[in-house]
N, C-alpha and C positions, 0 to 999 in steps of 0.2 A: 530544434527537434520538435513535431509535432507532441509529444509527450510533455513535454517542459511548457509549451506554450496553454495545453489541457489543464496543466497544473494552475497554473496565474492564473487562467479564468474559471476555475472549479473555489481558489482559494478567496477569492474577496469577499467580504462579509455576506455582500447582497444575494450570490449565488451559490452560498454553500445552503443545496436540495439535499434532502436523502438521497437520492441517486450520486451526489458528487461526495456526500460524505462517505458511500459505500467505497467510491471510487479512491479515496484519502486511505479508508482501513485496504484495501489491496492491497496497495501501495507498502505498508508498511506491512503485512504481515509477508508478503514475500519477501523485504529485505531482512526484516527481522528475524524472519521461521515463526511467527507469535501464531498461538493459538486463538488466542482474544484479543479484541482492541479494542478501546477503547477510546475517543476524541473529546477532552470536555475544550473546546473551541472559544468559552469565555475566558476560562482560566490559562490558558496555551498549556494544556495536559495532557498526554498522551501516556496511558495505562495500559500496559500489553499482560500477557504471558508468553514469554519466550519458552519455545520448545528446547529443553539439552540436548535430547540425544534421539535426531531424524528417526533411528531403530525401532525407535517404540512409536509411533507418530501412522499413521498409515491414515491418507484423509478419505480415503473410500470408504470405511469403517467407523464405526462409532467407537471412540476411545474411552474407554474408562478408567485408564492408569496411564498419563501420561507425564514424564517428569518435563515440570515447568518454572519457571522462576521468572516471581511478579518483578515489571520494568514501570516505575516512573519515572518518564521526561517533560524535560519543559523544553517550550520551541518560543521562539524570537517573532519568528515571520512564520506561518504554515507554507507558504509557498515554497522561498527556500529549502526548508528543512524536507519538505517530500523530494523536491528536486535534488536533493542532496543523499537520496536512496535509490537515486532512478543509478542503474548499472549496466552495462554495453557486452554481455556477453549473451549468447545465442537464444539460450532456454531463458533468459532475462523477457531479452527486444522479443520476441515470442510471445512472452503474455504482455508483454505492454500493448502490441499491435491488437491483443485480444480486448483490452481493455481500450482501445481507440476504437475497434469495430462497435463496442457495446454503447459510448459515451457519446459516438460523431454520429456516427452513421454511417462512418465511411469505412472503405476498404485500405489498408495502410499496408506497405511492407516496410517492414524494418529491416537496416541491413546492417551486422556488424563490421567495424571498421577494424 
């Protein structure tokens, strides 16, 4: 999958830019629903705010009360572990494809299987 392959080269030491670290926090705030995220990349840390409850959440809007609950993880490999939140349903492959037009350059479809 063009996504998976985006990943392993976004994740090696040499080429993680701000543009692929933007490209890491996507990643995870769509799997996760996180409002924040956070990457400290030396320490393999990953500091979110997970959203609870979508209802209160509305991202067009500046939120000022929204119930969240602070997430620290630790990841092994960054490659795997983002690859390990890439997901196969419609509105998923969707923003992935949006996120390969912004990262390649190119035009992708996604298609679920």
């Amino acid at each position: 999958m063009e996504m998976e392959n985006l990943i392993t080269k976004s994740s090696t030491s040499e080429n993680i830019t701000t543009r692929f670290q933007e490209l890491h926090k996507s990643i995870l705030r769509k799997h996760y629903n996180a409002a924040d995220v956070d990457i400290d990349y030396h320490n393999h840390r990953i500091q979110m705010d997970v959203v609870l409850d979508d209802g209160e959440y509305d991202p067009k809007t500046i939120n000022m009360v929204v119930s969240t609950m602070p997430v620290n993880l630790f990841y092994k490999e960054l490659s795997s572990f983002l690859k390990s939140c890439l997901t196969s349903d419609v509105k998923s492959l969707a923003f992935y494809a949006s996120l390969l037009r912004q990262h390649t350059d190119q035009d992708i479809a996604l298609m679920a299987l």
